[in-house]
PDB file of N, H, CA, C and O in Angstrom:
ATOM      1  N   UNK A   1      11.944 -16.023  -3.497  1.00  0.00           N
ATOM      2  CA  UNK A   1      10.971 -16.850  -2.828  1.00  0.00           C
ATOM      3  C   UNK A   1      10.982 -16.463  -1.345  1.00  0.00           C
ATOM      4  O   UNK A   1      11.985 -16.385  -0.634  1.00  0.00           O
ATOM      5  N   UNK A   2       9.762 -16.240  -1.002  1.00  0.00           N
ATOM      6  H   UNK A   2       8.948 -16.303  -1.580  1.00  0.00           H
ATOM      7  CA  UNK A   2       9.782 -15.809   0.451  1.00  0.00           C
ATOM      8  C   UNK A   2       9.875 -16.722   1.602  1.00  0.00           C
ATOM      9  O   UNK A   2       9.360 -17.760   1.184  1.00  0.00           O
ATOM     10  N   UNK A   3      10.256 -16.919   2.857  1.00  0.00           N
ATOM     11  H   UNK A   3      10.673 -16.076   3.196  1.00  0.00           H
ATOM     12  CA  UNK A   3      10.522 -17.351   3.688  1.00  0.00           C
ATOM     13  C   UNK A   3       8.881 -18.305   3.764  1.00  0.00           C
ATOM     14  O   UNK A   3       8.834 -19.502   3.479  1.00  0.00           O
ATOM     15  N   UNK A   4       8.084 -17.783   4.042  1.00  0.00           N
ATOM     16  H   UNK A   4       8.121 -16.811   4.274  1.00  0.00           H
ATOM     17  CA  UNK A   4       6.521 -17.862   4.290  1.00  0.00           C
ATOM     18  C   UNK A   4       6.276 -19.188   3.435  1.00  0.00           C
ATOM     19  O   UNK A   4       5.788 -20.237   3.856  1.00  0.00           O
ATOM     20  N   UNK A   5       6.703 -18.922   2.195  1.00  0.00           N
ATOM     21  H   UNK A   5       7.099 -18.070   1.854  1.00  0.00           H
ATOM     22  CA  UNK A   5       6.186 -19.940   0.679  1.00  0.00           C
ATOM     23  C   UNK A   5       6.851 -20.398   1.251  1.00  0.00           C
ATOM     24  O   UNK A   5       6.604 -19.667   2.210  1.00  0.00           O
ATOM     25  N   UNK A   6       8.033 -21.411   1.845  1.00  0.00           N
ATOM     26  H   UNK A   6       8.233 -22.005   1.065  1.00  0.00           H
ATOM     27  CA  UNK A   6       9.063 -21.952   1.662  1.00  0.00           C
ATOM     28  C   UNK A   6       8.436 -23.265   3.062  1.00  0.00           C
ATOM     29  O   UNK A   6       8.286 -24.480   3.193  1.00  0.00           O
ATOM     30  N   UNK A   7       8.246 -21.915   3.885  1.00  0.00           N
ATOM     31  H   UNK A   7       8.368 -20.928   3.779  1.00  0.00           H
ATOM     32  CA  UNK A   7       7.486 -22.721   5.139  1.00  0.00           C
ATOM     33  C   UNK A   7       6.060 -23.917   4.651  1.00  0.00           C
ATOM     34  O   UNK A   7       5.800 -25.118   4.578  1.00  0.00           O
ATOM     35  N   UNK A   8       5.503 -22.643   4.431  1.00  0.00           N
ATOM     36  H   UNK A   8       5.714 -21.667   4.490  1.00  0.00           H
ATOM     37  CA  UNK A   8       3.925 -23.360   3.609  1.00  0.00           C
ATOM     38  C   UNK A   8       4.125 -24.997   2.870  1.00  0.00           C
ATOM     39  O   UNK A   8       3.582 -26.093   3.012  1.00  0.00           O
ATOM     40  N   UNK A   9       5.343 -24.364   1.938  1.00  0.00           N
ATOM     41  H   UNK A   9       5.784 -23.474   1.823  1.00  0.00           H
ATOM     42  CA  UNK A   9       5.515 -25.824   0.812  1.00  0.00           C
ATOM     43  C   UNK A   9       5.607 -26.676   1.791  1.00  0.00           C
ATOM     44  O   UNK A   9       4.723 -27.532   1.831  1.00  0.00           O
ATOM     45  N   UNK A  10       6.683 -26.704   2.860  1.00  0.00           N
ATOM     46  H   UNK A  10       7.401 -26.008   2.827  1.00  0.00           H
ATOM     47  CA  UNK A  10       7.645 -27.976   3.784  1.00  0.00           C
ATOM     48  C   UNK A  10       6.105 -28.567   4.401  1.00  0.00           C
ATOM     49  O   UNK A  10       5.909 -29.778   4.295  1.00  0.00           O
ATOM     50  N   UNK A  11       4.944 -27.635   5.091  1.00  0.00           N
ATOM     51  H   UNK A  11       5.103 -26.651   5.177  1.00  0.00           H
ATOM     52  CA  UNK A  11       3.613 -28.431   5.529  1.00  0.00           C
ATOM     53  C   UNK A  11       3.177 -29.358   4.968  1.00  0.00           C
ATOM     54  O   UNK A  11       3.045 -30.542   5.278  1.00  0.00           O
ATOM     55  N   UNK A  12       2.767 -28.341   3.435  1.00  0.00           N
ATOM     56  H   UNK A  12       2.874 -27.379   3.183  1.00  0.00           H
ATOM     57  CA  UNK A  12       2.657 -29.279   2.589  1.00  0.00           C
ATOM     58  C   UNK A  12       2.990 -30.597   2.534  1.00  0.00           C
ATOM     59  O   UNK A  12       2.121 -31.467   2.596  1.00  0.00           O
ATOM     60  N   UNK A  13       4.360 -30.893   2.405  1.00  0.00           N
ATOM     61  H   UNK A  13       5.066 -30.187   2.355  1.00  0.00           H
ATOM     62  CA  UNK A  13       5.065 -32.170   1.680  1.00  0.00           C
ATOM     63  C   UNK A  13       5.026 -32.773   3.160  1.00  0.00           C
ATOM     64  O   UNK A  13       5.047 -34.004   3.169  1.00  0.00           O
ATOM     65  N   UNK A  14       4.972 -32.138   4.457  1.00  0.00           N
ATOM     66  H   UNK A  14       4.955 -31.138   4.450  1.00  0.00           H
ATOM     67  CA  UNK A  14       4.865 -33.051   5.631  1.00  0.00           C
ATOM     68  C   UNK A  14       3.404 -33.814   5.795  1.00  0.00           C
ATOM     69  O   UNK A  14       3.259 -34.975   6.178  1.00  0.00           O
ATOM     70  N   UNK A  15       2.286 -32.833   5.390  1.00  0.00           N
ATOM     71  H   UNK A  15       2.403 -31.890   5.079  1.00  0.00           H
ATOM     72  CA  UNK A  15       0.891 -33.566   4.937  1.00  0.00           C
ATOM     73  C   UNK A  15       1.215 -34.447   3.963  1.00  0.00           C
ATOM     74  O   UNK A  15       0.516 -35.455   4.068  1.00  0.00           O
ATOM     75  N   UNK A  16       1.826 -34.489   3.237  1.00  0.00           N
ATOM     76  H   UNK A  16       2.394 -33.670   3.151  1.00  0.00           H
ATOM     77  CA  UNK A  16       2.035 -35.921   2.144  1.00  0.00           C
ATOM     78  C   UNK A  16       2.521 -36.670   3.051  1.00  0.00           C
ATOM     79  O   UNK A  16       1.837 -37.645   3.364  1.00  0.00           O
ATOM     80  N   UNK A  17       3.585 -36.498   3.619  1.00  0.00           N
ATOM     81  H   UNK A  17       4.141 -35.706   3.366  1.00  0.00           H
ATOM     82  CA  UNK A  17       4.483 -37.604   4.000  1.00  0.00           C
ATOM     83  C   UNK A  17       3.880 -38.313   5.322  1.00  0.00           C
ATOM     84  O   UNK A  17       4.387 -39.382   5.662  1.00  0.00           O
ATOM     85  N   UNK A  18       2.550 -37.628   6.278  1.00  0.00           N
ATOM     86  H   UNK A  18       2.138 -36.760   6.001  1.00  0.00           H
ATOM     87  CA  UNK A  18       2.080 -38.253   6.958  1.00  0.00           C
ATOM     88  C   UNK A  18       0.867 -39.385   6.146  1.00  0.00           C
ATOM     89  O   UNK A  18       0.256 -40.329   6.648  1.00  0.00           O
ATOM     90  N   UNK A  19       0.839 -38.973   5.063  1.00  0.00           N
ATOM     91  H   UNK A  19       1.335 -38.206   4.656  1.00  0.00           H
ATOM     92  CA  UNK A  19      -0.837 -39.552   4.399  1.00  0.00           C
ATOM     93  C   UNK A  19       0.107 -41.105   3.882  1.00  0.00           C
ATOM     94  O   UNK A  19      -0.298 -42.262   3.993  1.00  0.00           O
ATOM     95  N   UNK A  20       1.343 -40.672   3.355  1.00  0.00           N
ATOM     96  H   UNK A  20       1.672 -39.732   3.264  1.00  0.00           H
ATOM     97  CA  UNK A  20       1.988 -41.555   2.901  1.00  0.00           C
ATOM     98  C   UNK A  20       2.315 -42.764   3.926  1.00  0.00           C
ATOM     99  O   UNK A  20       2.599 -43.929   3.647  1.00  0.00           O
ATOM    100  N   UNK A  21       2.178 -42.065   5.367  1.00  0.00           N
ATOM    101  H   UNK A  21       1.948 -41.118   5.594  1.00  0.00           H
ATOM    102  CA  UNK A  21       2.908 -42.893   6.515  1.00  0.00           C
ATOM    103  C   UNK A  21       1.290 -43.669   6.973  1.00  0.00           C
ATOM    104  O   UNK A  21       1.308 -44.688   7.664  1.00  0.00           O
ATOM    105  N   UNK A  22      -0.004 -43.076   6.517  1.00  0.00           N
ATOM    106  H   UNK A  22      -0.018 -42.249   5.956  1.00  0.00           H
ATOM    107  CA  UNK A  22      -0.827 -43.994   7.379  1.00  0.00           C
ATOM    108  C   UNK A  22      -1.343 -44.958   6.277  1.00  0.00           C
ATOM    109  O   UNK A  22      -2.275 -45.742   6.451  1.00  0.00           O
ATOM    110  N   UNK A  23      -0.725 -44.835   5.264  1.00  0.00           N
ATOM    111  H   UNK A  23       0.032 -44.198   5.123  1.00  0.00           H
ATOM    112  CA  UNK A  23      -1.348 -45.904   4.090  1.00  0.00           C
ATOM    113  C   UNK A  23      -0.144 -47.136   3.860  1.00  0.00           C
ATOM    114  O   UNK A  23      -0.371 -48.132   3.173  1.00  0.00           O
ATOM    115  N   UNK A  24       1.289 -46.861   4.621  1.00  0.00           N
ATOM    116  H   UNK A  24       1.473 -46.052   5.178  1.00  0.00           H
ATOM    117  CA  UNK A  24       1.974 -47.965   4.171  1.00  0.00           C
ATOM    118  C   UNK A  24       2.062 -48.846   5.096  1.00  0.00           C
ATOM    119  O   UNK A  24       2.045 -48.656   6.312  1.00  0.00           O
ATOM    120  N   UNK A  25       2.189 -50.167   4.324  1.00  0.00           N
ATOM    121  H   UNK A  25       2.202 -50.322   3.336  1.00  0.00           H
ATOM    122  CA  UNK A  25       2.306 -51.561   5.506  1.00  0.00           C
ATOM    123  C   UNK A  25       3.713 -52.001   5.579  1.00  0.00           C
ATOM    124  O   UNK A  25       3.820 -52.820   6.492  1.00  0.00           O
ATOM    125  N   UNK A  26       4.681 -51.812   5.063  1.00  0.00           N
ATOM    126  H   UNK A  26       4.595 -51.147   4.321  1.00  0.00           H
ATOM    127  CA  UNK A  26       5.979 -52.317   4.889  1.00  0.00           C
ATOM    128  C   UNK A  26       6.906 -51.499   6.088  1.00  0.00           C
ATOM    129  O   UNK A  26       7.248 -50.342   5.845  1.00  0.00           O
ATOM    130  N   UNK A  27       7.212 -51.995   7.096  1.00  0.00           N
ATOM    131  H   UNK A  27       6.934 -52.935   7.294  1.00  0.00           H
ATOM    132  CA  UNK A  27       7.926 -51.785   8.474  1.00  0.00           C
ATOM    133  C   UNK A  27       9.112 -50.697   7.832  1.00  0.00           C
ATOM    134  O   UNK A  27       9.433 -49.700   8.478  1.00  0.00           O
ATOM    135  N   UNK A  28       9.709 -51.000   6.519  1.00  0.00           N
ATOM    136  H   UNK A  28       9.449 -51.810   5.993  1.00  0.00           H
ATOM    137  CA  UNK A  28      10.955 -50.378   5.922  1.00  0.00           C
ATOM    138  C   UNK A  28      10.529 -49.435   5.303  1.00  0.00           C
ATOM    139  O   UNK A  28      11.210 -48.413   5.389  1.00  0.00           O
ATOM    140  N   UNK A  29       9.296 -49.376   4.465  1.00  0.00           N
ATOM    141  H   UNK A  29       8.743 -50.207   4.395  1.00  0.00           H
ATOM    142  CA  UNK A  29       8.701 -48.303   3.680  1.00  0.00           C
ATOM    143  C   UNK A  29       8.529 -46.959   5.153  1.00  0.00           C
ATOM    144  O   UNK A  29       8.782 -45.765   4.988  1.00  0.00           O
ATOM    145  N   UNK A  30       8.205 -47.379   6.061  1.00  0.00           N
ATOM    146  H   UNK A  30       7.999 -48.349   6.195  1.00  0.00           H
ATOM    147  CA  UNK A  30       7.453 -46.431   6.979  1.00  0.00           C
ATOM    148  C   UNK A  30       8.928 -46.056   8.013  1.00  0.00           C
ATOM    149  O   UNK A  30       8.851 -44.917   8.473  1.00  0.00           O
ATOM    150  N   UNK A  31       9.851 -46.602   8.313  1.00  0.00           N
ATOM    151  H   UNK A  31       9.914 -47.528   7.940  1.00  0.00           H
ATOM    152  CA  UNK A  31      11.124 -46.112   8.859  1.00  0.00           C
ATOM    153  C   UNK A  31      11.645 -45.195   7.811  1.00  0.00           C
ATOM    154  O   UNK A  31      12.551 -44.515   8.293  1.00  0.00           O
ATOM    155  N   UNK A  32      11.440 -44.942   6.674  1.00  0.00           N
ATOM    156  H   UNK A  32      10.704 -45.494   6.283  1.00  0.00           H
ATOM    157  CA  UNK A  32      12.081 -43.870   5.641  1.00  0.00           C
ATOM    158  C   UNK A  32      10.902 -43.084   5.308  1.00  0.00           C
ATOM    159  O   UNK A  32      11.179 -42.050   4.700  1.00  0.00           O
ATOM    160  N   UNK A  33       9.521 -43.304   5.558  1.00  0.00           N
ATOM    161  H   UNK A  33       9.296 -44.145   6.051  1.00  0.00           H
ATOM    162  CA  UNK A  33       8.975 -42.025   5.540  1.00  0.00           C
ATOM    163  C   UNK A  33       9.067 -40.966   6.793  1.00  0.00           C
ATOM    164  O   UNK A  33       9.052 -39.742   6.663  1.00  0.00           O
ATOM    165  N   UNK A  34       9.158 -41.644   7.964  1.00  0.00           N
ATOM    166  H   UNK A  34       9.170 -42.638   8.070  1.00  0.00           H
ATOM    167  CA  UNK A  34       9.489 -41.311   9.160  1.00  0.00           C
ATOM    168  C   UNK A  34      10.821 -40.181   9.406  1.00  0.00           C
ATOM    169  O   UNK A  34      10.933 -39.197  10.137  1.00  0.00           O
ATOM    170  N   UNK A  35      11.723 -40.826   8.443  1.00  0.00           N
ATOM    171  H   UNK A  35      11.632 -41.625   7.849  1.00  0.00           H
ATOM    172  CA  UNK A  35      13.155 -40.307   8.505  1.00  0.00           C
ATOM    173  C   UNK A  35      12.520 -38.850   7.978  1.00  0.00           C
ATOM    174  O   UNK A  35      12.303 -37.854   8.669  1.00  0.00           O
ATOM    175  N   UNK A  36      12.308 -39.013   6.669  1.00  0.00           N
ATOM    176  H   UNK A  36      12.484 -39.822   6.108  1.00  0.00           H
ATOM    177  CA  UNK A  36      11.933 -37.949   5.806  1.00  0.00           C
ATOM    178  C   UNK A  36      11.097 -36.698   6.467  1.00  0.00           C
ATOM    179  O   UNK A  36      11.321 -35.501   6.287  1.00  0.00           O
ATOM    180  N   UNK A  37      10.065 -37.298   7.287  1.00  0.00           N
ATOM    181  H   UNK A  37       9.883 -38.271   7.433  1.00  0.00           H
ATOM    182  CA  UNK A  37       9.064 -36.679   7.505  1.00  0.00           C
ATOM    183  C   UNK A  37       9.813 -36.087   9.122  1.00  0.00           C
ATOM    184  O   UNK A  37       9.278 -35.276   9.878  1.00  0.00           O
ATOM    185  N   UNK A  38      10.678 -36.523   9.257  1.00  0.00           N
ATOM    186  H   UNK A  38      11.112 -37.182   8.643  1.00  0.00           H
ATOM    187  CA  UNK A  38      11.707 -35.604  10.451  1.00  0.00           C
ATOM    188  C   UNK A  38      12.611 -34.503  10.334  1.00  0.00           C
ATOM    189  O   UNK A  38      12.972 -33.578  11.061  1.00  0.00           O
ATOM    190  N   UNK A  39      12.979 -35.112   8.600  1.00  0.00           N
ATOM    191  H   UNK A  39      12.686 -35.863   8.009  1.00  0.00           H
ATOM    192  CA  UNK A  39      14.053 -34.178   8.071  1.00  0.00           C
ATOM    193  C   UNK A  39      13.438 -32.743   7.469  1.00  0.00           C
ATOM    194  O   UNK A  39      14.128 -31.771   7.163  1.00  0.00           O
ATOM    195  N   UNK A  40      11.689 -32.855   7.350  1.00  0.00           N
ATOM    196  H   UNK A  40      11.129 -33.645   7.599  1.00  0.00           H
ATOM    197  CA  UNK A  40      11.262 -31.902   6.392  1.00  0.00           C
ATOM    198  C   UNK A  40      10.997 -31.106   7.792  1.00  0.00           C
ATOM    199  O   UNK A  40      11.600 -30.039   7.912  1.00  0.00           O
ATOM    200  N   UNK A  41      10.233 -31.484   8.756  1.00  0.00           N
ATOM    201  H   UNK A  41       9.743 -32.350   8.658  1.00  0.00           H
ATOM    202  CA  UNK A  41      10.166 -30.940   9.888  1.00  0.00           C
ATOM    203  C   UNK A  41      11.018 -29.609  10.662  1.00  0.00           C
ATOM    204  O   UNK A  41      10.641 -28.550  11.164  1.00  0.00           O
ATOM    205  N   UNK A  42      12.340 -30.260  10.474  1.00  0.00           N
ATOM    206  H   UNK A  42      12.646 -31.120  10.067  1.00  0.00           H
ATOM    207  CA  UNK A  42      13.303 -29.798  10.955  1.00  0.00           C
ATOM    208  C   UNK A  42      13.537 -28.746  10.498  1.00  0.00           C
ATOM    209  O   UNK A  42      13.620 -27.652  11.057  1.00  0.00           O
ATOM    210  N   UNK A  43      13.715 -29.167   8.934  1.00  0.00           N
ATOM    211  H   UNK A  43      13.647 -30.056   8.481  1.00  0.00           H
ATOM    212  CA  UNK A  43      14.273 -27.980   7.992  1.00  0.00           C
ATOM    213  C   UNK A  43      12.552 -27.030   8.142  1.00  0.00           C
ATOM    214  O   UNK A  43      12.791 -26.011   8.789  1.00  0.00           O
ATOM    215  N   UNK A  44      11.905 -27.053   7.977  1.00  0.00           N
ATOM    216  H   UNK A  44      11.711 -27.881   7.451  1.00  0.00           H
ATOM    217  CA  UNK A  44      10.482 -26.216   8.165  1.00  0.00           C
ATOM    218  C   UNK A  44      10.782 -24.992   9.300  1.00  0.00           C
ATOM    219  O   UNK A  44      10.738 -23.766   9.204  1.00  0.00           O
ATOM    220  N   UNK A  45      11.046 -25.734  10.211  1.00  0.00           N
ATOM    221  H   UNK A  45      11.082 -26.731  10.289  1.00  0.00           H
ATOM    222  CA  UNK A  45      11.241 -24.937  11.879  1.00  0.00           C
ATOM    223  C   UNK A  45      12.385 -24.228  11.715  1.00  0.00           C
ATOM    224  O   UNK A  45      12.426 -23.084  12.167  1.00  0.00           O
ATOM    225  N   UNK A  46      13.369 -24.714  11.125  1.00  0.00           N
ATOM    226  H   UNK A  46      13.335 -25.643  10.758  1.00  0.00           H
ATOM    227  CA  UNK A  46      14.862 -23.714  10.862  1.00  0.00           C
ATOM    228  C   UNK A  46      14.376 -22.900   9.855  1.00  0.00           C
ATOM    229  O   UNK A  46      14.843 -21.771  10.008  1.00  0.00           O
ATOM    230  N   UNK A  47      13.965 -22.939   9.313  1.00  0.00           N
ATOM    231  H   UNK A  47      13.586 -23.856   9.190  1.00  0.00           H
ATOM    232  CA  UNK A  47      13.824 -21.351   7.960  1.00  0.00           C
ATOM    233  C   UNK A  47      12.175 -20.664   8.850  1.00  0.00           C
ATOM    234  O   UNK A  47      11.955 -19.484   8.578  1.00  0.00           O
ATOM    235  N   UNK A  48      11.662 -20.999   9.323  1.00  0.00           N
ATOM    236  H   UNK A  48      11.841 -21.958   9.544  1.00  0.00           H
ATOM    237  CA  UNK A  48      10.550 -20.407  10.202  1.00  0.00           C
ATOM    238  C   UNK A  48      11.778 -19.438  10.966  1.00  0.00           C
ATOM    239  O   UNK A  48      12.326 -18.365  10.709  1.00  0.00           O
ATOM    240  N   UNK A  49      11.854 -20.325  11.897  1.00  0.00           N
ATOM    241  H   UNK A  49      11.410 -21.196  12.105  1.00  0.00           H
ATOM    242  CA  UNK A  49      12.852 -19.506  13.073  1.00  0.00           C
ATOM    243  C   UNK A  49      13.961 -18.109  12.035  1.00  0.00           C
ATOM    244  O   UNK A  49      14.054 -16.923  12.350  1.00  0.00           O
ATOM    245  N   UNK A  50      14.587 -18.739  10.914  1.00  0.00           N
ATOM    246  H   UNK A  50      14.512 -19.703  10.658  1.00  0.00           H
ATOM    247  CA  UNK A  50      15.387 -17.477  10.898  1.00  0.00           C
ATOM    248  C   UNK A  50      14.846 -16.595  10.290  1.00  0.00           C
ATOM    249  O   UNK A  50      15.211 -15.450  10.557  1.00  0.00           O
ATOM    250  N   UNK A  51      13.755 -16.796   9.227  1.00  0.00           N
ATOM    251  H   UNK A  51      13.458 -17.725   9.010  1.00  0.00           H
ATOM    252  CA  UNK A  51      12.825 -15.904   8.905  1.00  0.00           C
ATOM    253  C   UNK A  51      12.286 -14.789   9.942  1.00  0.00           C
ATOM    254  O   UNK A  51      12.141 -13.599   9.663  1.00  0.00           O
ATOM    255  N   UNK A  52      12.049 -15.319  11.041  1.00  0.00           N
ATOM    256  H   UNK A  52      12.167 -16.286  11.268  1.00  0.00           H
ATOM    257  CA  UNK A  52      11.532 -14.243  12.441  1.00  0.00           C
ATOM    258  C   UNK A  52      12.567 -13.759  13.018  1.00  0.00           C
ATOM    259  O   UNK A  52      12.459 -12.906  13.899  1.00  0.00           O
ATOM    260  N   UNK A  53      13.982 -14.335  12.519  1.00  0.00           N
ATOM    261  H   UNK A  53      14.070 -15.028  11.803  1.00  0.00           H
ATOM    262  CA  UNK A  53      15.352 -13.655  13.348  1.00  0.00           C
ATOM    263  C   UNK A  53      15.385 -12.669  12.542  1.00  0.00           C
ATOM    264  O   UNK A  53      15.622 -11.620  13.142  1.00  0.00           O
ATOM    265  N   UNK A  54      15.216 -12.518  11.166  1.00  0.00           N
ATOM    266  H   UNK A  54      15.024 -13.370  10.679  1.00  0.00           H
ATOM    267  CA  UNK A  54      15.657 -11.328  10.450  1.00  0.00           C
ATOM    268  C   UNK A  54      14.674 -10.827   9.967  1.00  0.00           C
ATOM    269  O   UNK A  54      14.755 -10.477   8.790  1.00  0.00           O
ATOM    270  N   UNK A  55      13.658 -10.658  10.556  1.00  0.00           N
ATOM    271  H   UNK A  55      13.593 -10.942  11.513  1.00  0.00           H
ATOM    272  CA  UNK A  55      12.398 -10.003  10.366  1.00  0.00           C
ATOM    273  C   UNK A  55      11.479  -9.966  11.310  1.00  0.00           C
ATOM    274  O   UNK A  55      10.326  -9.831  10.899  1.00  0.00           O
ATOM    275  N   UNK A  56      11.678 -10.067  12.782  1.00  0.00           N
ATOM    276  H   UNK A  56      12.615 -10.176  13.116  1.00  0.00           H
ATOM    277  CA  UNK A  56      10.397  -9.872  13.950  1.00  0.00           C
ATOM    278  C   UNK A  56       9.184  -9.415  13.587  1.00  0.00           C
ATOM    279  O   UNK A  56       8.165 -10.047  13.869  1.00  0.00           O
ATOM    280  N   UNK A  57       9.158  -8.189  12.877  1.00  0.00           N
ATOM    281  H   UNK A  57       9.985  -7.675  12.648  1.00  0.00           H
ATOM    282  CA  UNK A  57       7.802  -7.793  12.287  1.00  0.00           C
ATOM    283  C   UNK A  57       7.028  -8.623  11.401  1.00  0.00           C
ATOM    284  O   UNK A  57       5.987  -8.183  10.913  1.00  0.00           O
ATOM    285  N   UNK A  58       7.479  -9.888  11.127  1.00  0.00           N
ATOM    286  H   UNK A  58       8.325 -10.245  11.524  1.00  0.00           H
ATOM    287  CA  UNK A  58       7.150 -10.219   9.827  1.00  0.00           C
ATOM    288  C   UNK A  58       6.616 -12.034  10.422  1.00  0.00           C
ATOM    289  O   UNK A  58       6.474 -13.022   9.701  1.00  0.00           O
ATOM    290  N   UNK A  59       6.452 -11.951  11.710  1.00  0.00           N
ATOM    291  H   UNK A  59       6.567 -11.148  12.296  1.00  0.00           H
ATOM    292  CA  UNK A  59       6.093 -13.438  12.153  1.00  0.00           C
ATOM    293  C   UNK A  59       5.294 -14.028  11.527  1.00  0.00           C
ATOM    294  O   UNK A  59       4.171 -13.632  11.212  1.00  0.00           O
ATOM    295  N   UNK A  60       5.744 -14.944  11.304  1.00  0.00           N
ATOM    296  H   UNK A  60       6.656 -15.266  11.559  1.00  0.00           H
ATOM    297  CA  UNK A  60       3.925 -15.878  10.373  1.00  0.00           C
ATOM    298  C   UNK A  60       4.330 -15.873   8.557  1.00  0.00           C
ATOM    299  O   UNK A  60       3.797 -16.600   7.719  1.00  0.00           O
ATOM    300  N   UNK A  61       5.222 -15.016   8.349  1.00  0.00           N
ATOM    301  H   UNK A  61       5.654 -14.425   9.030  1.00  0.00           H
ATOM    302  CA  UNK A  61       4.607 -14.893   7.213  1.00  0.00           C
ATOM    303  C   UNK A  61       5.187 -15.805   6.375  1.00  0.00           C
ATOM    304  O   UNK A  61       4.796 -15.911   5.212  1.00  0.00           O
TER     305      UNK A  61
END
């Protein structure tokens, strides 16, 4: 699985997890989509970033 797919999916599930965050009313429901939607973030930007550490030619992909 390539770095790229891996990135793509994490958007993905961060577009869920924002659609999820403007449709809920429960103060507790939306502090754990929040969490989530920080944790997918994170991890997104770390496999981005080392993907371009061990591949410069290969930005974006």
């Amino acid at each position: 699985m390539s770095a790229g797919f891996v990135v793509a999916l994490a958007e993905g599930f961060e577009a869920t997890l924002e659609e999820v965050l403007s449709r809920t009313l429960s103060a507790e429901l939306r502090a754990v989509v929040v969490g989530l939607l920080s944790q997918v973030e994170a991890a997104r930007s770390a496999i981005a970033e080392l993907s371009e550490q061990s591949d410069p030619s290969c930005a974006g992909c």
